[in-house]
N, C-alpha and C positions, 0 to 999 in steps of 0.2 A: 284633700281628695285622694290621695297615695301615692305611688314611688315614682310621679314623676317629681315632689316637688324635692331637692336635698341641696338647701344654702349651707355649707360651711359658717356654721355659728361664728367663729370667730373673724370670718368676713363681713359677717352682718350684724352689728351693734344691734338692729333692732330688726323684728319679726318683718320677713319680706311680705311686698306689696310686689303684685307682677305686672306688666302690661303686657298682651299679646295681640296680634293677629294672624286671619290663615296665610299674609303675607309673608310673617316675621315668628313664626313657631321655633322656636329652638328645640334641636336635639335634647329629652331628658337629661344626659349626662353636663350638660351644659347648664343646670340649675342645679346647688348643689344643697341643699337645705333638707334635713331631715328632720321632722317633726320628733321622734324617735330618739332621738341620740340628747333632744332638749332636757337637762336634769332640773324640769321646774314643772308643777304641780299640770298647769296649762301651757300651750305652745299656739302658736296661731298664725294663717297668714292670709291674706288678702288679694285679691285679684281683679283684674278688668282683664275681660275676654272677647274680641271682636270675631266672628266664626259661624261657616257654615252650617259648622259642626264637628265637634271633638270628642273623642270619648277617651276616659281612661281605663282600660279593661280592666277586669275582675282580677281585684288583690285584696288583698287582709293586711291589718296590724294589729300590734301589741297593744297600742293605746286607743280608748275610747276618742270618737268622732263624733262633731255638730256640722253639717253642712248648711249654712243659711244665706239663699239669696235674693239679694236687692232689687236684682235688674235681669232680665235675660229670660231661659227656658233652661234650667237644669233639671235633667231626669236620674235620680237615681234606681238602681235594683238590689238589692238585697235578700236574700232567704228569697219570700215564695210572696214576694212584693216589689210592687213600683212605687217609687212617689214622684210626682210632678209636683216639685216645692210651689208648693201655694204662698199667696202675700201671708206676712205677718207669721210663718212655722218655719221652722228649721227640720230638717232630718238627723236623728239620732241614731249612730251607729256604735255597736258597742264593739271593744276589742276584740279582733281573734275572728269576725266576723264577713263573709268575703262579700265583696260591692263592687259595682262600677259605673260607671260616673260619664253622663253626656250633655254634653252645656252644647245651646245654640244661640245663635242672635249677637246682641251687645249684652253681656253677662258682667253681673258683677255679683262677686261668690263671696264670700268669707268664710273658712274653715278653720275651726277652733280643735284642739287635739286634750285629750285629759289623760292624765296616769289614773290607772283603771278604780283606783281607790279615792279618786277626787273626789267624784259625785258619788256615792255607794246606795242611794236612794233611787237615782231612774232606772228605769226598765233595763233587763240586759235582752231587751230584743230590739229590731229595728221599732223606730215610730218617727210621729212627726208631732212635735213639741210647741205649741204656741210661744210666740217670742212676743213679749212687752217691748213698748218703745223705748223700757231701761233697758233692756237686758240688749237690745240691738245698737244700741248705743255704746255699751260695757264691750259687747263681743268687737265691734268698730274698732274700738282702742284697743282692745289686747292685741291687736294684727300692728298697732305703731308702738309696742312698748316694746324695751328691750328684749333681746331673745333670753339674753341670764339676767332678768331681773331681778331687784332686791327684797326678796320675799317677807324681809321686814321693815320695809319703806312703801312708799306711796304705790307705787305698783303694787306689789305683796296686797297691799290691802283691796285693792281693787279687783285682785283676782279671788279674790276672797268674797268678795261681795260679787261677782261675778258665778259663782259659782255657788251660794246662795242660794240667785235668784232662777239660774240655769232647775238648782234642784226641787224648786217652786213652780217651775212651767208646769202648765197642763199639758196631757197628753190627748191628743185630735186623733178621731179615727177618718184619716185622708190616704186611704191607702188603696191602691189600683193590683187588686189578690194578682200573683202571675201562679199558674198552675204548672205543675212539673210536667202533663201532658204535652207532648210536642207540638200534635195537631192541636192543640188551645193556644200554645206560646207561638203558633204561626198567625191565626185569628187576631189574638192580642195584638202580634207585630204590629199587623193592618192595619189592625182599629185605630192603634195610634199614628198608624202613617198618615192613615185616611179619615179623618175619624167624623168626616160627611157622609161616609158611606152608612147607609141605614139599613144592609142587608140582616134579614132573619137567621135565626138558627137554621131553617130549612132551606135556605139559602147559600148559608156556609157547608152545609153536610153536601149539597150538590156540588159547592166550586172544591172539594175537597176532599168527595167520593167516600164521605164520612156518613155513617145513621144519624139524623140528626139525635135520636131520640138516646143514641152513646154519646154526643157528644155533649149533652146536657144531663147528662146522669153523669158521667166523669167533674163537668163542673161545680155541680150541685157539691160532689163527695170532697172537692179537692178548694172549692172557695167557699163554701155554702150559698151562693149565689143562685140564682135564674138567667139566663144569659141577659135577659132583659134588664136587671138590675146589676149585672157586671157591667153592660156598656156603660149604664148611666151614671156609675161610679168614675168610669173615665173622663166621662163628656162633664160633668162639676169638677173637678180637678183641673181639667183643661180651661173650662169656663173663669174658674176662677183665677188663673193666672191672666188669661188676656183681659181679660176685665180688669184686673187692678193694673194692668200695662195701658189704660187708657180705651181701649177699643169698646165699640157701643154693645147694647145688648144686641139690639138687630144683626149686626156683625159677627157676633158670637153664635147667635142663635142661627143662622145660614150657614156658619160655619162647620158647625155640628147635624149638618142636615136637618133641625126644624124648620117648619113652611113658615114660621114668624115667629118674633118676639113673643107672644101670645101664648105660644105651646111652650117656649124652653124656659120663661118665667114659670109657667105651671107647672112645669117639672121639678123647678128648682124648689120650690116652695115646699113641694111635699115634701123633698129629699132633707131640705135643711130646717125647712120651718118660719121661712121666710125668703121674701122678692131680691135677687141680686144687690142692687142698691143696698138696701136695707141691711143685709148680711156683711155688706164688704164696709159702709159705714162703721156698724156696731165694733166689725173688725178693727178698723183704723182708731175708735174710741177706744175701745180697750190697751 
């Protein structure tokens, strides 16, 4: 996730796993492991996060990044995007490129690091990457192999086939546009603070002494969106993490301000092409 994480390699035989809570946060300088400094193809580390909420503010590296999580609410930002890591996708961040990073709940992350020329086939812009139950598997273990692994022994080959199958994922369009407009990135804020609230465009132009009719013509230019299919971009992203954390659809769908199950199943349908269940199933198949 970036400069907080930097284990002195030759303290850690093998790629750190962390534990935390907001009880027990260490000081950065008290983790000493740099992704960065690792002279091997991949580097990776692993985490459990117990947390109200943590962010790692906006930084960049030299080496390409996968953030994939298991358990929890990680939001990342990037360029002139959010993703709410959905089940079964990872977020792809290429080198050089600045992010930052907000996990809440009981989080369990795994972040894998590549030398820019590993994978030279994925995208060098932000995305979010479907992840097979091999490949989440493969990325699982490279967080317990060694940090200088033997690139022509049984690791070597693993990350090898690791990296493969990383260049085989498809790319998902699951991505929440953020616009450089200020008065948007304040909206956005909300929606995701709140994201029951079901206010209108002409709604937001009132609490924000904004036209509505600029503030929908700035979004149009800068997401190609409608504001109506911005939210709903957000509300399936959101949907689909609590959904695969167990929570009902009625649950989701109150959550997100629909009057019932009824209306946020028909929502979803159009947008994806099929009934929650059904989508998050086909997901867990694949």
């Amino acid at each position: 996730m970036g400069p907080v994480h930097r284990i002195r390699i030759d303290h850690s035989p093998t790629m750190p796993f962390f534990r935390l809570n907001d009880g027990d946060l260490r000081p950065d300088d008290s983790i000493d492991f740099n992704p960065e400094d690792v002279p091997r193809p991949i580097a990776a580390f692993g985490g459990e996060i117990v947390t109200k909420g943590t962010e790692v503010a906006m930084h960049a590296h030299r080496k390409d990044e996968l953030v994939l999580s298991l358990r929890g609410v990680v939001r990342l930002e990037a360029g002139q995007g959010i993703w709410i890591v959905p089940p079964r996708c990872a977020v792809w961040i290429p080198g050089d490129v600045p992010h930052s990073v907000t996990v809440a709940g009981n989080v369990e992350v795994h972040c894998l690091f590549l030398e820019p020329d590993a994978a030279p086939t994925l995208p060098r812009q932000c995305c979010a990457l479907t992840i097979s139950p091999l490949l989440e598997r493969l990325l699982v273990h490279a967080t317990h192999m060694p940090a200088l692994y033997d690139v022509h022994g049984a690791d070597g080959r693993i990350a090898t086939v690791l990296l493969d199958q990383l260049s085989a994922a498809p790319v998902e369009e699951l991505r929440f546009p953020m616009p450089v407009d200020i008065r948007l990135r304040r909206i956005a804020s909300a929606m995701m603070e709140d994201p029951s609230d079901r206010a209108t465009i002409d709604d937001w132009g009132r609490r924000i002494a904004v036209a509505p009719r600029t503030l929908t013509r700035i979004l149009q230019r800068e997401t190609g969106m409608s504001f109506g299919r911005w939210r709903q971009q957000l509300h399936i992203l959101i949907a689909l993490q609590r959904l695969d954390q167990g929570a009902s659809v009625q649950a989701v769908a109150l959550d997100l301000g629909y009057e019932g199950a009824s209306a946020f199943v028909t929502m979803f349908r159009k947008a994806l092409g099929k009934p929650p269940a059904r989508y998050l199933a086909d997901r867990r198949a694949h």
